[in-house]
mmJSON file of the N, C-alpha and C atoms, coordinates in Angstrom:
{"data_MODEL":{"atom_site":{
"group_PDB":["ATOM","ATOM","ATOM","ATOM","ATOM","ATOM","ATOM","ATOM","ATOM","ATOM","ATOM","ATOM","ATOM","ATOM","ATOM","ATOM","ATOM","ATOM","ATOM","ATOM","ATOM","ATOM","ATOM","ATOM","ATOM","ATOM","ATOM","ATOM","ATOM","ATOM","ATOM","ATOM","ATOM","ATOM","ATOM","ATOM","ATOM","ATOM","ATOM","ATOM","ATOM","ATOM","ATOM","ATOM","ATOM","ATOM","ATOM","ATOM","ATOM","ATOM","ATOM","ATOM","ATOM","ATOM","ATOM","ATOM","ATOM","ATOM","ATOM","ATOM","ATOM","ATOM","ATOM","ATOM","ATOM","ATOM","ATOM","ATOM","ATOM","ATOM","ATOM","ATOM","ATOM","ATOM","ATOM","ATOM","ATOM","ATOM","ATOM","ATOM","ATOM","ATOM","ATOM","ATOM","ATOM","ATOM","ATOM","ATOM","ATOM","ATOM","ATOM","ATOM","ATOM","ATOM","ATOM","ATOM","ATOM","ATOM","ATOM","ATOM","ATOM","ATOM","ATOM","ATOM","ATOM","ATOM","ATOM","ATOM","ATOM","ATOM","ATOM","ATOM","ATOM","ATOM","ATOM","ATOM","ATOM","ATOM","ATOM","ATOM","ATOM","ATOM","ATOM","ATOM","ATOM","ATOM","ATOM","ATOM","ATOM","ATOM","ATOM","ATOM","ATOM","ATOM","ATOM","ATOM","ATOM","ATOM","ATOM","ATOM","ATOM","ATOM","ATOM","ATOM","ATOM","ATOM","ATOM","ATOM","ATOM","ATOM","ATOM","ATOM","ATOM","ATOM","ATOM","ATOM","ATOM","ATOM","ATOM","ATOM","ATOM","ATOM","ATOM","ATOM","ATOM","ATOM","ATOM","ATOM","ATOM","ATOM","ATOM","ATOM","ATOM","ATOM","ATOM","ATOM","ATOM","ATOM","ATOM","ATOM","ATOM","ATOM","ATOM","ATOM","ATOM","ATOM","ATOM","ATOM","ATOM","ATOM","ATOM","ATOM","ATOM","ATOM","ATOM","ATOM","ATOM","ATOM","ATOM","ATOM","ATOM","ATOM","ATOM","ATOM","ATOM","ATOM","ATOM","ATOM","ATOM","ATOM","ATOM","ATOM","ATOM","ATOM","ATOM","ATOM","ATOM","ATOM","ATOM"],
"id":[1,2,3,4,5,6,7,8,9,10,11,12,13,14,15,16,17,18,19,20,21,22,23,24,25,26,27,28,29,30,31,32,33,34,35,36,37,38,39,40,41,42,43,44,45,46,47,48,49,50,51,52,53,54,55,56,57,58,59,60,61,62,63,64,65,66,67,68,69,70,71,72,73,74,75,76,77,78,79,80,81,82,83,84,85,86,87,88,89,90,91,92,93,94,95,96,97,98,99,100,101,102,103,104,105,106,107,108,109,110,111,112,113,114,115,116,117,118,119,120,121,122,123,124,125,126,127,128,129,130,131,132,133,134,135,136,137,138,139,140,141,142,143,144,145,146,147,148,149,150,151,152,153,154,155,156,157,158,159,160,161,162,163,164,165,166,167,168,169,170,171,172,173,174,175,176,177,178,179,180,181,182,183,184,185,186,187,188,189,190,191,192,193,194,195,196,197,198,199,200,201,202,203,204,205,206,207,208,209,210,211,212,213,214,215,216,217,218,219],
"type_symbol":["N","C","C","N","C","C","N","C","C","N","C","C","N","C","C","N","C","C","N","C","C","N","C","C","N","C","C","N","C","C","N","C","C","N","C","C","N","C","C","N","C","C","N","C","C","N","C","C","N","C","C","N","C","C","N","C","C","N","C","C","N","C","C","N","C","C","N","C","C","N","C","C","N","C","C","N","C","C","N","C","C","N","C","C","N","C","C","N","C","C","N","C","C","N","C","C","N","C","C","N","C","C","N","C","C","N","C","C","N","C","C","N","C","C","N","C","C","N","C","C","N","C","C","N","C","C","N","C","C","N","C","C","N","C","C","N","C","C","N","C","C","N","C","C","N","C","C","N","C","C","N","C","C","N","C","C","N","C","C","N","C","C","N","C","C","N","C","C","N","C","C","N","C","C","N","C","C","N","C","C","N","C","C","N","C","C","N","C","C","N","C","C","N","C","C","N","C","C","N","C","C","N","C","C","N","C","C","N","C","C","N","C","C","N","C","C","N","C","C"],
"label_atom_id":["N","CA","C","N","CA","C","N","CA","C","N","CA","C","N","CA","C","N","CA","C","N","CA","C","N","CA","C","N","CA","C","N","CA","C","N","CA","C","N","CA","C","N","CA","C","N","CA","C","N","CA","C","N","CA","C","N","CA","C","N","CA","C","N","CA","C","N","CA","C","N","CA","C","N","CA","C","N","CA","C","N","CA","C","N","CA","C","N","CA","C","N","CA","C","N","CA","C","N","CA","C","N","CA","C","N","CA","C","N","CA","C","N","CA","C","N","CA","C","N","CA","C","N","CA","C","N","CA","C","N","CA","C","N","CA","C","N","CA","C","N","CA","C","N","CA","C","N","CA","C","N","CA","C","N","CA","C","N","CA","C","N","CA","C","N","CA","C","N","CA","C","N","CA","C","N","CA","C","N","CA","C","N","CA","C","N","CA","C","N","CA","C","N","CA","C","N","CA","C","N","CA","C","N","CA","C","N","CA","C","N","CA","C","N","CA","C","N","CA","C","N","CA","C","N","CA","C","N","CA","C","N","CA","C","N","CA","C","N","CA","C","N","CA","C","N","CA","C","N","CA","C","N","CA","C"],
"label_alt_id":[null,null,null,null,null,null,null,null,null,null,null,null,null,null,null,null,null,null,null,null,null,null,null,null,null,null,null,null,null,null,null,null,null,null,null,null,null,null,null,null,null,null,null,null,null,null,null,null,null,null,null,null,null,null,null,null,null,null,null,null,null,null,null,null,null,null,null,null,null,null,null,null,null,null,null,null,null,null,null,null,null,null,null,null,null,null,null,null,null,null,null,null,null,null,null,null,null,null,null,null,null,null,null,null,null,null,null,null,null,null,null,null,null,null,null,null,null,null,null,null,null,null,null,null,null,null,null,null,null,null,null,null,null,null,null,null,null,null,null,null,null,null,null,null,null,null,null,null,null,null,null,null,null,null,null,null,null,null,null,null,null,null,null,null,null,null,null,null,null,null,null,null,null,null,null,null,null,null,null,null,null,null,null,null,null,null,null,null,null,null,null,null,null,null,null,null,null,null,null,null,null,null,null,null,null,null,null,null,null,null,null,null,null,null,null,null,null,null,null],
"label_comp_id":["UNK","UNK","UNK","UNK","UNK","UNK","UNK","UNK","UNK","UNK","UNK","UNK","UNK","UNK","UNK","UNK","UNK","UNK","UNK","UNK","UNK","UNK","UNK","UNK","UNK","UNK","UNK","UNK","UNK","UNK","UNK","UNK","UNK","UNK","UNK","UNK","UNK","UNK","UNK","UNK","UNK","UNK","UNK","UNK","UNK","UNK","UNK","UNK","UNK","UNK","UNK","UNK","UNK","UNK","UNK","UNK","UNK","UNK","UNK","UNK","UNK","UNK","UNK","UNK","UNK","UNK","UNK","UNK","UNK","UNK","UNK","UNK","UNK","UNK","UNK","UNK","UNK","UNK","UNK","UNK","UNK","UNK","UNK","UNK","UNK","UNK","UNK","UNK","UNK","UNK","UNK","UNK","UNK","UNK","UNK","UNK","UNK","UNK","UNK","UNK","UNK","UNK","UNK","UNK","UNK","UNK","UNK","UNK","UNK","UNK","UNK","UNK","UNK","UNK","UNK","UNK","UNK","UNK","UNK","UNK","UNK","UNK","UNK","UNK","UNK","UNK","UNK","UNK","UNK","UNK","UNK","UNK","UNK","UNK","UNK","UNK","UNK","UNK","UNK","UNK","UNK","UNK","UNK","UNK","UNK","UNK","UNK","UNK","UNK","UNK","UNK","UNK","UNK","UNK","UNK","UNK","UNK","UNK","UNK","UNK","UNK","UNK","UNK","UNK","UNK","UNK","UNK","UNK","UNK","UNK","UNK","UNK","UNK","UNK","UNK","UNK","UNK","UNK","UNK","UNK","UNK","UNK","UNK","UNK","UNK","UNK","UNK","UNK","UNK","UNK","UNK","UNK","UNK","UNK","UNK","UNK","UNK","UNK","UNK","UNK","UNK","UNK","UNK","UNK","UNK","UNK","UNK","UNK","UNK","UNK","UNK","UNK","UNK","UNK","UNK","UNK","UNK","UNK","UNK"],
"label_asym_id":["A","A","A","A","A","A","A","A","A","A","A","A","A","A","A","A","A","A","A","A","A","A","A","A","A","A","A","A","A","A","A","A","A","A","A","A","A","A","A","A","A","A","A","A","A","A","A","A","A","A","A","A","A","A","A","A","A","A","A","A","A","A","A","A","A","A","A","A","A","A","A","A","A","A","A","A","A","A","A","A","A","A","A","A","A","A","A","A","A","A","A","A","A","A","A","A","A","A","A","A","A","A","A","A","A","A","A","A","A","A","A","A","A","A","A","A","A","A","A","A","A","A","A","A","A","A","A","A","A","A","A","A","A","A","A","A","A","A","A","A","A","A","A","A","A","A","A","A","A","A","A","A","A","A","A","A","A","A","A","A","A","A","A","A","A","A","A","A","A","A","A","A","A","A","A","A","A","A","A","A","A","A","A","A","A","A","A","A","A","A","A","A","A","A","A","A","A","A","A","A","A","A","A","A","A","A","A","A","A","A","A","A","A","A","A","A","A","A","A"],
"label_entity_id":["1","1","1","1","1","1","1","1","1","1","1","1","1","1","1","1","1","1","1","1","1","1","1","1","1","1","1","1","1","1","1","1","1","1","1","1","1","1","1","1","1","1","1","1","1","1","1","1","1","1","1","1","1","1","1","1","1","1","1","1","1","1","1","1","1","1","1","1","1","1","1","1","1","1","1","1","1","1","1","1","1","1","1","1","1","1","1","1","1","1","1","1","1","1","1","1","1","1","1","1","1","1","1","1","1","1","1","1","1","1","1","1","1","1","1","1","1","1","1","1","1","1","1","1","1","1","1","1","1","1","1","1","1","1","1","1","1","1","1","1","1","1","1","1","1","1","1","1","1","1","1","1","1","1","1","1","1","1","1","1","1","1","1","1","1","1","1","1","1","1","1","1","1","1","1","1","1","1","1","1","1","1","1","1","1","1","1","1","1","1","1","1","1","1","1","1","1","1","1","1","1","1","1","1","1","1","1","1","1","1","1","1","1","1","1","1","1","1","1"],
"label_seq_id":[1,1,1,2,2,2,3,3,3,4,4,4,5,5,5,6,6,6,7,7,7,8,8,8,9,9,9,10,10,10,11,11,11,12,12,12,13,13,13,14,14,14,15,15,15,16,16,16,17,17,17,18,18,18,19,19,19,20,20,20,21,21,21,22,22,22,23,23,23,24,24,24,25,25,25,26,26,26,27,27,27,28,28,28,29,29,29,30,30,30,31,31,31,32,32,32,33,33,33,34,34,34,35,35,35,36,36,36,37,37,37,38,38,38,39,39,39,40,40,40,41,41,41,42,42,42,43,43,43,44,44,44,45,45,45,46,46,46,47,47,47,48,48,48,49,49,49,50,50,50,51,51,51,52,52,52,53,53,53,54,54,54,55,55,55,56,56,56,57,57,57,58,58,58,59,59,59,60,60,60,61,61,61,62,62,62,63,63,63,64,64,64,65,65,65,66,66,66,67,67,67,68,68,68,69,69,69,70,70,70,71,71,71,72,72,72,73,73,73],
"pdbx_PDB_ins_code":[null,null,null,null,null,null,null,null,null,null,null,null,null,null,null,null,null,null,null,null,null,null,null,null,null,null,null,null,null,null,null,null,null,null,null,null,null,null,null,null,null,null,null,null,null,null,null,null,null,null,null,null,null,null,null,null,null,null,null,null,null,null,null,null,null,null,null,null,null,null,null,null,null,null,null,null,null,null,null,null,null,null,null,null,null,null,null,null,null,null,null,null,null,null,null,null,null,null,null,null,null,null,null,null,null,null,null,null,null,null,null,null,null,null,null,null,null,null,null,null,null,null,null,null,null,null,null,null,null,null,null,null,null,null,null,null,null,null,null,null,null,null,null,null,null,null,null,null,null,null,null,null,null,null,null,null,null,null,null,null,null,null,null,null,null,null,null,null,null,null,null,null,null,null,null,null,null,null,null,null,null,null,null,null,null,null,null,null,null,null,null,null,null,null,null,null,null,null,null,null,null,null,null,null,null,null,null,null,null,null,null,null,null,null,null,null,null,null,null],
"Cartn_x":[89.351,88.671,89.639,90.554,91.546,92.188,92.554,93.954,92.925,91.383,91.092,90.691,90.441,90.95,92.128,93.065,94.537,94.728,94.21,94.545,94.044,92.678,92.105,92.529,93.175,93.922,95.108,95.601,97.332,96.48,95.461,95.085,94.892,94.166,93.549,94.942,95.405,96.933,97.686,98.015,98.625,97.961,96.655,95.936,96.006,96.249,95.798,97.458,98.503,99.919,100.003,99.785,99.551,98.988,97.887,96.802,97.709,98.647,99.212,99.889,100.419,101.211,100.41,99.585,98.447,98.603,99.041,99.044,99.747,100.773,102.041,101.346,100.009,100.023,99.121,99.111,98.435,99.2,98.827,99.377,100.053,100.914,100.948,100.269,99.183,98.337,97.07,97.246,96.032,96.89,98.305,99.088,99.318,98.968,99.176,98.072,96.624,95.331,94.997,95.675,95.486,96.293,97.635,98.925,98.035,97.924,97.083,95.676,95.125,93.633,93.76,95.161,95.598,96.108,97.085,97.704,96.409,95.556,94.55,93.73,93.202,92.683,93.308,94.696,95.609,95.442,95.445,95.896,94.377,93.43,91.619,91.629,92.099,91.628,92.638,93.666,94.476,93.935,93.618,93.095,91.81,90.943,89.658,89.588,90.497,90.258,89.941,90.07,89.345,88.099,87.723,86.058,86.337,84.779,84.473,84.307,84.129,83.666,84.887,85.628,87.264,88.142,87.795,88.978,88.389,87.1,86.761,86.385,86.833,86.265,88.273,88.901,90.136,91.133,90.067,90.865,89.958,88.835,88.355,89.575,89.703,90.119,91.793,92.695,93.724,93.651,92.664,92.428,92.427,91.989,91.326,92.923,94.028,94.901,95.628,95.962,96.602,96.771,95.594,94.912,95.529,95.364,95.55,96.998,97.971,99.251,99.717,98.89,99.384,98.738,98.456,97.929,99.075,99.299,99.961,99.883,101.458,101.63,101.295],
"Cartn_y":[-6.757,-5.98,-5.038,-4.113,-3.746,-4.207,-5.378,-6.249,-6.543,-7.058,-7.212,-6.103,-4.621,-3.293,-3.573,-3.52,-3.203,-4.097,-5.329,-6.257,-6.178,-5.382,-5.464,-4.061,-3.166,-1.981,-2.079,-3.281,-3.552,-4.37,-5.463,-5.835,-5.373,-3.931,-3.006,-2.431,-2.094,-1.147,-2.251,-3.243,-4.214,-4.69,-5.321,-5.337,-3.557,-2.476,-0.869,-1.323,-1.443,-1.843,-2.661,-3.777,-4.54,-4.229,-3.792,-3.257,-2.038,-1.325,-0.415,-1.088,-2.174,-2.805,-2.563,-2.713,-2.705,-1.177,-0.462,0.975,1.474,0.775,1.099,2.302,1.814,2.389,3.758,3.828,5.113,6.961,7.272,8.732,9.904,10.298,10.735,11.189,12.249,12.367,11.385,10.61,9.019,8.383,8.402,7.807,8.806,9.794,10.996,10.709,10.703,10.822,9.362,8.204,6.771,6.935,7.237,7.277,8.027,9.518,10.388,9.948,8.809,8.313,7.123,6.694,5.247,5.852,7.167,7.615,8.238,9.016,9.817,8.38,6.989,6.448,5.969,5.592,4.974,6.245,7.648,8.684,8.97,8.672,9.1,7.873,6.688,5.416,5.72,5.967,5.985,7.705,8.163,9.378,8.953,8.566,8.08,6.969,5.948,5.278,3.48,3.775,2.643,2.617,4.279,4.217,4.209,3.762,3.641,4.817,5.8,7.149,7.551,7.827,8.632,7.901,6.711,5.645,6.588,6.381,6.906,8.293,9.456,10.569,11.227,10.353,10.711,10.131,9.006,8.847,9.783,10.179,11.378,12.305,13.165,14.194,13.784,12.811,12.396,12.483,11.299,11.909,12.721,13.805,15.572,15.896,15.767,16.687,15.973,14.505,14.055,14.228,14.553,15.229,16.532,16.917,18.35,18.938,17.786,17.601,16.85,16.346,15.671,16.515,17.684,18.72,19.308,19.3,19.769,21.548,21.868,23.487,24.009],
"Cartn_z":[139.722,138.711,137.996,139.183,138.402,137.054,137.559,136.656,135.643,135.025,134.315,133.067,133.933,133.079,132.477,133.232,132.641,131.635,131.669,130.383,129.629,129.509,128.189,127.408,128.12,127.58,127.026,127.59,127.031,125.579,125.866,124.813,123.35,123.951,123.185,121.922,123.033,122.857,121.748,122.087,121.5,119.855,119.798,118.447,117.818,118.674,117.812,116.866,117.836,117.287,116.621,116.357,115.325,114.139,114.208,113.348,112.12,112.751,112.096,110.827,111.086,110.283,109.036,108.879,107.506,106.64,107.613,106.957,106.243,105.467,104.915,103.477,103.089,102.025,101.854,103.356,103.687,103.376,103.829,103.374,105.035,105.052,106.642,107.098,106.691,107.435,107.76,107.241,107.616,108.738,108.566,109.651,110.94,111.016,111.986,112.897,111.779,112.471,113.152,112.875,113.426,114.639,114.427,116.032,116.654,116.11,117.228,118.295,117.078,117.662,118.744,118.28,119.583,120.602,120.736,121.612,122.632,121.621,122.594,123.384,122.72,123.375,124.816,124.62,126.091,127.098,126.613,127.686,128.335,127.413,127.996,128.906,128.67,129.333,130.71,130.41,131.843,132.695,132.125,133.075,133.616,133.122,133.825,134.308,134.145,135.117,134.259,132.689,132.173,131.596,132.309,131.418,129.573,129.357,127.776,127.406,128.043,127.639,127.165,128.601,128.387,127.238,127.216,125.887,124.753,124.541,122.989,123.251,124.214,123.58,123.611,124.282,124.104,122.399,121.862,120.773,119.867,120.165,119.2,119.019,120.014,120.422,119.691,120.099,119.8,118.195,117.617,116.114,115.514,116.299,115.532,115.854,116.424,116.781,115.79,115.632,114.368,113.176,113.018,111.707,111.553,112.651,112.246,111.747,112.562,112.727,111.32,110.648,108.974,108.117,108.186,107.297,106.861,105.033,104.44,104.702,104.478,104.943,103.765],
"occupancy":[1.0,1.0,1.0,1.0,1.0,1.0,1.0,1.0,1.0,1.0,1.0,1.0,1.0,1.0,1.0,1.0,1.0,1.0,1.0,1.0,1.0,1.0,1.0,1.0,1.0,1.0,1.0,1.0,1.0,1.0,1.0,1.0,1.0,1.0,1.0,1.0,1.0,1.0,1.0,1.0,1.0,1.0,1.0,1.0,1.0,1.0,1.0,1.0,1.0,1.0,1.0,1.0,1.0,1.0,1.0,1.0,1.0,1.0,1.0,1.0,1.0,1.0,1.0,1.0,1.0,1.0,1.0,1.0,1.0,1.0,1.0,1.0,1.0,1.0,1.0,1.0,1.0,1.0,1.0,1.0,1.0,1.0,1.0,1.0,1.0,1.0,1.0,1.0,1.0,1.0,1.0,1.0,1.0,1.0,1.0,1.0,1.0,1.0,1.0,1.0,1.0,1.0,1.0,1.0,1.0,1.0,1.0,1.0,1.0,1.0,1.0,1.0,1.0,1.0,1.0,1.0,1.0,1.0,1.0,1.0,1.0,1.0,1.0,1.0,1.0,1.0,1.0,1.0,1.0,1.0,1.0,1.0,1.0,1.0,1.0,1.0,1.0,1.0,1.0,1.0,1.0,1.0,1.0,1.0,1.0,1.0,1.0,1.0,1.0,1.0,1.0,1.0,1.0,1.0,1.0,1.0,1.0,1.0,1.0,1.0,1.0,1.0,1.0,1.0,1.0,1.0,1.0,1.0,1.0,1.0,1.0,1.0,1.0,1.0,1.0,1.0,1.0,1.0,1.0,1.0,1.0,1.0,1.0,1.0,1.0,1.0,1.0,1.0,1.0,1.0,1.0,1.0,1.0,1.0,1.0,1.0,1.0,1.0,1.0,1.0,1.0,1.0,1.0,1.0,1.0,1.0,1.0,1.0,1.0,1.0,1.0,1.0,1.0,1.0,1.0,1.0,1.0,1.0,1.0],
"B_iso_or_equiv":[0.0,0.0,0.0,0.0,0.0,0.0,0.0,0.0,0.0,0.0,0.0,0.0,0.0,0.0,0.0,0.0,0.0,0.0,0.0,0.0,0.0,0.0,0.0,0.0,0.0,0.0,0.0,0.0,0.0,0.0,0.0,0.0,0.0,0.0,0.0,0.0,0.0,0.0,0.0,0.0,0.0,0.0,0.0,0.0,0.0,0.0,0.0,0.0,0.0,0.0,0.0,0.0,0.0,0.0,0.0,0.0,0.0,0.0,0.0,0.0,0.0,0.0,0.0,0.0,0.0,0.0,0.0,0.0,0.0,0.0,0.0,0.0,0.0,0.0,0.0,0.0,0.0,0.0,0.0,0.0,0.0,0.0,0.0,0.0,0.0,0.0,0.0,0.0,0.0,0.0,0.0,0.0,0.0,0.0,0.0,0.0,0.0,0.0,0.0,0.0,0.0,0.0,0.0,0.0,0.0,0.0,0.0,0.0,0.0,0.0,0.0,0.0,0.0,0.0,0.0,0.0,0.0,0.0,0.0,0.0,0.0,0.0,0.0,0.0,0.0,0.0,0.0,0.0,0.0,0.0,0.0,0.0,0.0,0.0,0.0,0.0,0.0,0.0,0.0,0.0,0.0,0.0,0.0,0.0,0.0,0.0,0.0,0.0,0.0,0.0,0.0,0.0,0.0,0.0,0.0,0.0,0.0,0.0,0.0,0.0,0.0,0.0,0.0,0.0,0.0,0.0,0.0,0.0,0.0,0.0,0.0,0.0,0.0,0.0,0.0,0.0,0.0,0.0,0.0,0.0,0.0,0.0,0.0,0.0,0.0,0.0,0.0,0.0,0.0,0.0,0.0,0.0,0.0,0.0,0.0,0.0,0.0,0.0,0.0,0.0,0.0,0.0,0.0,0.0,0.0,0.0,0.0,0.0,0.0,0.0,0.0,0.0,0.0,0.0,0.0,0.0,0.0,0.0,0.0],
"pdbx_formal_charge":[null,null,null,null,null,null,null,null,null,null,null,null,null,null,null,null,null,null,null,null,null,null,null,null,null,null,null,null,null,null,null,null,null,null,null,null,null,null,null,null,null,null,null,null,null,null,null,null,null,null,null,null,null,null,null,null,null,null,null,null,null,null,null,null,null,null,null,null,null,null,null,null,null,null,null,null,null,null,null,null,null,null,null,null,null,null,null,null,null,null,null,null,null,null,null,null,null,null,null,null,null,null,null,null,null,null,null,null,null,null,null,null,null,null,null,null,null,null,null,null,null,null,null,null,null,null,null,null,null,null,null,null,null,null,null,null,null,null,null,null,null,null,null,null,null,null,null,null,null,null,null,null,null,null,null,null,null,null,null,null,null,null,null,null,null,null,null,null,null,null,null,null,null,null,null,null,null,null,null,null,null,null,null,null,null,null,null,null,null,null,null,null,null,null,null,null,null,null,null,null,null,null,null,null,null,null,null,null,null,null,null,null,null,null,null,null,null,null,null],
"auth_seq_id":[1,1,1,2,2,2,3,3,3,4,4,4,5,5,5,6,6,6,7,7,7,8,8,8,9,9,9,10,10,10,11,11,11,12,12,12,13,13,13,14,14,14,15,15,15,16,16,16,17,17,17,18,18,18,19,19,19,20,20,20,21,21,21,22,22,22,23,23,23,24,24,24,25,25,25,26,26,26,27,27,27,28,28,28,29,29,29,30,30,30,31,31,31,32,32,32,33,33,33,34,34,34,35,35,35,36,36,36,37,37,37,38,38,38,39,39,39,40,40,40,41,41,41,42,42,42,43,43,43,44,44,44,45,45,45,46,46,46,47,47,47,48,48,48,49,49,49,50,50,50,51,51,51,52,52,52,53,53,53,54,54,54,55,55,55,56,56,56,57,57,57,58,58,58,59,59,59,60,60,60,61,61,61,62,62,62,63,63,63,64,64,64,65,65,65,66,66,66,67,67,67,68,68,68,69,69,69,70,70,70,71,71,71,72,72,72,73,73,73],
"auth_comp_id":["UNK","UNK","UNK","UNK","UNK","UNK","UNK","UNK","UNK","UNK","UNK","UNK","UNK","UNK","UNK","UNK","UNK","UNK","UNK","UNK","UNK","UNK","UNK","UNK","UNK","UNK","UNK","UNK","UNK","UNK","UNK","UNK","UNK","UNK","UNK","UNK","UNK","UNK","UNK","UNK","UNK","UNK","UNK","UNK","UNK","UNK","UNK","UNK","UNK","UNK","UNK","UNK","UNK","UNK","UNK","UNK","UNK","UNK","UNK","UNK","UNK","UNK","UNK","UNK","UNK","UNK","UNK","UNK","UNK","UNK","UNK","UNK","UNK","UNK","UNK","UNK","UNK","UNK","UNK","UNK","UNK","UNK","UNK","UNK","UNK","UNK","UNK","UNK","UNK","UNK","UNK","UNK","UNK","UNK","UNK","UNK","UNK","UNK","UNK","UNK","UNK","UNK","UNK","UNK","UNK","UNK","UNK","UNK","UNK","UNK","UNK","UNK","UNK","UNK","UNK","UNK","UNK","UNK","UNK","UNK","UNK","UNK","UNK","UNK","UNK","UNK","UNK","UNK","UNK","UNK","UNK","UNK","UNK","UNK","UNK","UNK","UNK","UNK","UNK","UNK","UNK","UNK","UNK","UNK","UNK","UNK","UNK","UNK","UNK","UNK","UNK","UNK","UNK","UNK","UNK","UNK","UNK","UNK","UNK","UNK","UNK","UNK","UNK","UNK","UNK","UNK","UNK","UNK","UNK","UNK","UNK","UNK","UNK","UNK","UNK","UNK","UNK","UNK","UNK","UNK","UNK","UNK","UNK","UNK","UNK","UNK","UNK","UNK","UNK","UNK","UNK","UNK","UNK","UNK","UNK","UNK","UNK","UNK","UNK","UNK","UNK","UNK","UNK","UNK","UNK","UNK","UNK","UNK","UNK","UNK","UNK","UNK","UNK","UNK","UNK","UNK","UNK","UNK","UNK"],
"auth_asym_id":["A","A","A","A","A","A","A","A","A","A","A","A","A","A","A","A","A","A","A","A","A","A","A","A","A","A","A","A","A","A","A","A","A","A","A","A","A","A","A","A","A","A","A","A","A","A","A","A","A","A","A","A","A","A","A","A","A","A","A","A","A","A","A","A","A","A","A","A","A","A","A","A","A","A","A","A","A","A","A","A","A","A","A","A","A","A","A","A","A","A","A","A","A","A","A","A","A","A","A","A","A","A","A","A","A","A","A","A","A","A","A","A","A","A","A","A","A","A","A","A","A","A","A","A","A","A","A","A","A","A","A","A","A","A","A","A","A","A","A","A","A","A","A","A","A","A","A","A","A","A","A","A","A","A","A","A","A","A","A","A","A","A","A","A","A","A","A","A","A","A","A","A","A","A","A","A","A","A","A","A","A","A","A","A","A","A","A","A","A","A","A","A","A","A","A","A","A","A","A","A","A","A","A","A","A","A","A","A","A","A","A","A","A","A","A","A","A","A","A"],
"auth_atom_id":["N","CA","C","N","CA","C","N","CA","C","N","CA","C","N","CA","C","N","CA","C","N","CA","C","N","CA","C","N","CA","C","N","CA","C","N","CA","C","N","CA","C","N","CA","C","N","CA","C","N","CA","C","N","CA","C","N","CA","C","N","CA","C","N","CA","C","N","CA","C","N","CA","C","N","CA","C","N","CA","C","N","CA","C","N","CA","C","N","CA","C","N","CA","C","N","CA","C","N","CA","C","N","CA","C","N","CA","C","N","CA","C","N","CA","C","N","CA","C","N","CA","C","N","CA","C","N","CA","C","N","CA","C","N","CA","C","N","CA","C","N","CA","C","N","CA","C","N","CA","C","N","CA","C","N","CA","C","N","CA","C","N","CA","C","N","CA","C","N","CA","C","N","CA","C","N","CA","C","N","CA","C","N","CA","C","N","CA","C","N","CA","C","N","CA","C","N","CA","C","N","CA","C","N","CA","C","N","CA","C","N","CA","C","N","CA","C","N","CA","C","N","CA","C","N","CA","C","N","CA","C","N","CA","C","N","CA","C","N","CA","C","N","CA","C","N","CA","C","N","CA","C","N","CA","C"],
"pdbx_PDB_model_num":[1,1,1,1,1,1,1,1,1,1,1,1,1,1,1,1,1,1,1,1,1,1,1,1,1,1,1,1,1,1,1,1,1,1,1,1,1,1,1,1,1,1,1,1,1,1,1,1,1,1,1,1,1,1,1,1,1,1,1,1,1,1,1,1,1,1,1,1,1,1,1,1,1,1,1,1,1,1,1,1,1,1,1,1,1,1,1,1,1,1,1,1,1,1,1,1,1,1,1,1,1,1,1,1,1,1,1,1,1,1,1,1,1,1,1,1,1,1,1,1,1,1,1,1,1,1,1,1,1,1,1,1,1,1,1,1,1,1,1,1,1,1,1,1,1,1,1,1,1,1,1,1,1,1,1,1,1,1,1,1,1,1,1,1,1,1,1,1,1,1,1,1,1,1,1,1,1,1,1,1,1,1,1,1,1,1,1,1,1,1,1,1,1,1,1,1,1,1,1,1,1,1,1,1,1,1,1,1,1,1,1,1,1,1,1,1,1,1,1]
}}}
């Protein structure tokens, strides 16, 4: 059961990386708030364990800090 978590997170992880490729014509803070929203999802999923909760309330959270982090000074 383990190993079938872990693969669908590398999965996950792997299409979020891919997926970026598309973003070239985005703006940095659209690219801040996407890295931030993939990074927060891997670190919620590996702290809890794989839950659905922790994946998506950690790429919330990852998002909101991205964002906040591509905000013009």
């Amino acid at each position: 059961m383990k190993s079938i978590k872990r693969n669908t997170v590398v999965t996950m992880v792997l299409a979020g990386l891919l997926g970026l490729g598309g973003c070239a014509d985005m703006s940095t803070r659209d690219k801040d708030t996407a890295i931030g929203a993939g990074v927060g999802a891997v670190g919620g999923a590996i702290l809890t364990g794989g839950s659905a909760i922790g994946t998506v309330g950690g790429a919330a959270v990852g998002g909101l800090i991205g964002n906040q982090v591509g905000k013009p000074k």
